[in-house]
C-alpha positions as CSV (number, residue, x, y, z in Angstrom):
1,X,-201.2,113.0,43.9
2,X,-200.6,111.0,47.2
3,X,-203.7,109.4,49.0
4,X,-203.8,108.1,52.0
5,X,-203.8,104.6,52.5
6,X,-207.4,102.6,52.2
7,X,-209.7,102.3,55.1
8,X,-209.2,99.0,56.9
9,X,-210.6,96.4,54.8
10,X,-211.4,93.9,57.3
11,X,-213.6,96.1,58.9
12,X,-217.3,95.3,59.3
13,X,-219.5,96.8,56.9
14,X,-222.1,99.6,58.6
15,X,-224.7,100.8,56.4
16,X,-225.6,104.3,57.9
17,X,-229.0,105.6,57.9
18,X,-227.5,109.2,57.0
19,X,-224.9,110.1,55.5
20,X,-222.6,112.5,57.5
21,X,-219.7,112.6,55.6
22,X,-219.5,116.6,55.0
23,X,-219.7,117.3,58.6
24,X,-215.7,117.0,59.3
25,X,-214.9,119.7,56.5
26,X,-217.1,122.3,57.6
27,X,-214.6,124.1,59.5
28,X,-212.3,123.9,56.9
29,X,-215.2,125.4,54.1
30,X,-215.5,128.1,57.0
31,X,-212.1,129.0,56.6
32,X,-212.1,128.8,53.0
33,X,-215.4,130.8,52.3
34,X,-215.5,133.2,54.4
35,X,-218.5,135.6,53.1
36,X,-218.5,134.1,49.5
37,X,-221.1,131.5,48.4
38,X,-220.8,127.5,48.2
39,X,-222.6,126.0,45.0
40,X,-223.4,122.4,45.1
41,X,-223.5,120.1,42.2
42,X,-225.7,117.2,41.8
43,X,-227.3,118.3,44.9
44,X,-230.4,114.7,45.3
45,X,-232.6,114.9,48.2
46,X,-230.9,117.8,50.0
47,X,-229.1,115.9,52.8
48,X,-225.6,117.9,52.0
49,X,-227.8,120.9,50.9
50,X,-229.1,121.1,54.6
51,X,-226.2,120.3,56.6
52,X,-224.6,123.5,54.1
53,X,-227.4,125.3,55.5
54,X,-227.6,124.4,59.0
55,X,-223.6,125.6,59.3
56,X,-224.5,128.8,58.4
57,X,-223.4,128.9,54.7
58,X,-224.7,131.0,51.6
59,X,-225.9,128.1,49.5
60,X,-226.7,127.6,45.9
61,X,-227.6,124.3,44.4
62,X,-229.0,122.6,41.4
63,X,-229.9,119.1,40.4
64,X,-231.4,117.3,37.0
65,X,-234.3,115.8,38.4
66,X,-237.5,118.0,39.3
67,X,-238.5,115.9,42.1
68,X,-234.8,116.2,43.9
69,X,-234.7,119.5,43.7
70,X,-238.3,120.3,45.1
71,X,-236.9,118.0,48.4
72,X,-233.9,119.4,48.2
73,X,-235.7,122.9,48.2
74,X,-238.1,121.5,51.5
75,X,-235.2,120.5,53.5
76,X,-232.7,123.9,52.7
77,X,-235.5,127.0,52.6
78,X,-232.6,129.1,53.2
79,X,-230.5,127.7,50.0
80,X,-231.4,128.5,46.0
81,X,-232.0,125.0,44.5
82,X,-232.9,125.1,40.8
83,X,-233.3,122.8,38.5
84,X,-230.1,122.5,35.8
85,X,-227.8,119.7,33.8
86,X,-224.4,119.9,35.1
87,X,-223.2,119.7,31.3
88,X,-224.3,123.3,31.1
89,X,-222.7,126.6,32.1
90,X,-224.1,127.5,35.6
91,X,-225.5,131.1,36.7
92,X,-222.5,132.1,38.8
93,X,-219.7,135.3,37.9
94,X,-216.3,133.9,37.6
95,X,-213.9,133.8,40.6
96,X,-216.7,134.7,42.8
97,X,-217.2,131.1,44.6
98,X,-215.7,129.9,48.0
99,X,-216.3,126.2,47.2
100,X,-217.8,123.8,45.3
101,X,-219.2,120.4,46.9
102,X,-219.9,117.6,44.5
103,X,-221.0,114.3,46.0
104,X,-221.0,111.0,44.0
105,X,-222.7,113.6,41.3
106,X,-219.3,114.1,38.8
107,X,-219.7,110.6,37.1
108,X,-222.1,110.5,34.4
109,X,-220.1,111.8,32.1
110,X,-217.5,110.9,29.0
111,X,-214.2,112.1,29.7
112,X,-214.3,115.2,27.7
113,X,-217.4,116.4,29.4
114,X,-215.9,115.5,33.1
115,X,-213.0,117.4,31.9
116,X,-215.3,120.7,31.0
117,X,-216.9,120.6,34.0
118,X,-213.8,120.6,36.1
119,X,-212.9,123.6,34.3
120,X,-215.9,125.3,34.8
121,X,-215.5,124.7,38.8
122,X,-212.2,125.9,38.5
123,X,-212.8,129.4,36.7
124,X,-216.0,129.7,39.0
125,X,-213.8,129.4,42.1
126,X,-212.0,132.5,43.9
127,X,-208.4,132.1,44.5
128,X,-207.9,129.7,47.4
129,X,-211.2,128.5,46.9
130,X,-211.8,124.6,47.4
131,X,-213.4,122.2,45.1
132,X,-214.6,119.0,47.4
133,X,-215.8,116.1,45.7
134,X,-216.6,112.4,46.0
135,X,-215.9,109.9,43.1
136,X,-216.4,106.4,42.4
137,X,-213.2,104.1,42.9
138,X,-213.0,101.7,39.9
139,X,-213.1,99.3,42.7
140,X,-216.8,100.3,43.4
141,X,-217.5,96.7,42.2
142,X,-221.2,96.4,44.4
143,X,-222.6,99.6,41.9
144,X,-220.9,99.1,38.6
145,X,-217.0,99.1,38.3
146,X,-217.0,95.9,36.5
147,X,-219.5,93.6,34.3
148,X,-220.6,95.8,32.3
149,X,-220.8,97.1,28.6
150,X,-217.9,99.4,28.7
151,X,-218.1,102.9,26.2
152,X,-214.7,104.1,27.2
153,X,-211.6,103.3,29.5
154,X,-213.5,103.2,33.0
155,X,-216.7,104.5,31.6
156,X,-220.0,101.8,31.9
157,X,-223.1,101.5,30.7
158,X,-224.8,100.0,34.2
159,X,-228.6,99.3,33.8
160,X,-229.2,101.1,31.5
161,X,-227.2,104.6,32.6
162,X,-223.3,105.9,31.9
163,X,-221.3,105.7,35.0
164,X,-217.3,106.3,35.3
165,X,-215.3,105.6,37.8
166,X,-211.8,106.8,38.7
167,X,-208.6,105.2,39.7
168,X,-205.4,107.5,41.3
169,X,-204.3,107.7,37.6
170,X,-207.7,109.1,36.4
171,X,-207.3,111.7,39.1
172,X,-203.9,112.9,38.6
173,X,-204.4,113.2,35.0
174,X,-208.1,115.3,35.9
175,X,-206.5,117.9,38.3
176,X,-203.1,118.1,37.0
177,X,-203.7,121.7,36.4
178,X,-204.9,124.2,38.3
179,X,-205.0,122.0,41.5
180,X,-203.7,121.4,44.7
181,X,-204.5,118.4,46.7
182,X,-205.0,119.2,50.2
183,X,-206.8,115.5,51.0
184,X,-207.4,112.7,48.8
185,X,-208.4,109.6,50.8
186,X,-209.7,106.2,49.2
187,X,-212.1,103.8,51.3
188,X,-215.4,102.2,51.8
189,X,-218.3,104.1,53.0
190,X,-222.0,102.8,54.1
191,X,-223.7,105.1,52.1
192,X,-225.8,102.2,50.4
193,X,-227.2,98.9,51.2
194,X,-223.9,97.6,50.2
195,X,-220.1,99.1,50.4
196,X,-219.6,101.5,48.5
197,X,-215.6,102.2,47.2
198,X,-215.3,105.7,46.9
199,X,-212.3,108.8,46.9
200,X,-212.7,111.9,48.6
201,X,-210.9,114.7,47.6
202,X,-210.0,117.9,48.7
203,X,-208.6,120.2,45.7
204,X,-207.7,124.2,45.9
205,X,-207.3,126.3,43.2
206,X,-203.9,127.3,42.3
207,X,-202.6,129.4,39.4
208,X,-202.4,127.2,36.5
């Protein structure tokens, strides 16, 4: 796995009232979905869930908490938005997904777990279809990469909750099979009050 090179760090920092992030893939989920359905994992408030739905796109989504997905639900009528724990098998007939998005939502988990769940995404996907995901960067140092109680290699307890975060290693060693990388870019994004150090990935499924 190659990224591309960081964003510029001497930038300024721009903390961005919304967070528009998925708008530069959707022609590429267009061409990748075609008629098949886009599940999104770890779905918050809805902002992805309603862009998804704006484009046109067959949407189904799910998140933990009750009160995310009822705003989730407001903001994407068109979508299904259920309530569901990612660690559990989701309602959808393998192979029959055109892609998965998962936004800063693939991170609570041990390494085993995050490991399950990529599988999952993988036999849930069609062939060609397109996992695109966003992951904390061990460098993510403003929301938890360092000082704190560690439970595994890259793995934190930060106030209180179990956050991991990855470094190019970490992803080679998650997608080695099954995957190819179409994009996989490390930077800073304004997300937050704060910068936020982050990868975005782009992975299709290939014959393992």
């Amino acid at each position: 796995m190659s990224p591309t090179p960081p964003q510029n760090p001497d930038a300024p920092f721009v903390a961005h009232a919304h967070d528009r992030w998925l708008e530069r893939w959707l022609p590429r989920l267009r061409e990748r979905t075609a008629d098949a359905p886009i599940l999104e994992i770890g779905c918050g408030y809805g902002e992805d869930s309603a862009t998804l739905c704006a484009a046109g796109f067959a949407l189904t989504a799910f998140d933990l908490d009750a009160e995310c997905v009822a705003a989730a639900q407001a903001r994407a009528p068109q979508a299904r938005i259920f309530r569901h724990d990612t660690r559990e098998p989701w309602p959808c007939a393998p192979a029959s997904l055109g892609a998965v998005v998962a936004s800063l939502s693939l991170h609570y988990f041990d390494w085993a777990t995050t490991e399950v769940i990529v599988a999952r995404i993988h036999a849930a996907l069609r062939p060609g279809g397109i996992l695109l995901c966003r992951l904390n960067s061990t460098e993510d140092h403003h929301y938890g990469a360092s000082g704190h109680p560690e439970i595994e290699a890259h793995y934190y307890r930060v106030d209180g909750q179990p956050k991991r975060f990855f470094d190019r290693t970490d992803l080679e060693r998650l997608f080695a099979q099954g995957w190819r990388v179409l994009d996989c870019t490390h930077g800073v994004i304004g997300k937050y009050a704060h910068p936020k150090a982050q990868w975005e990935i782009v992975l299709e499924k290939a014959d393992v």
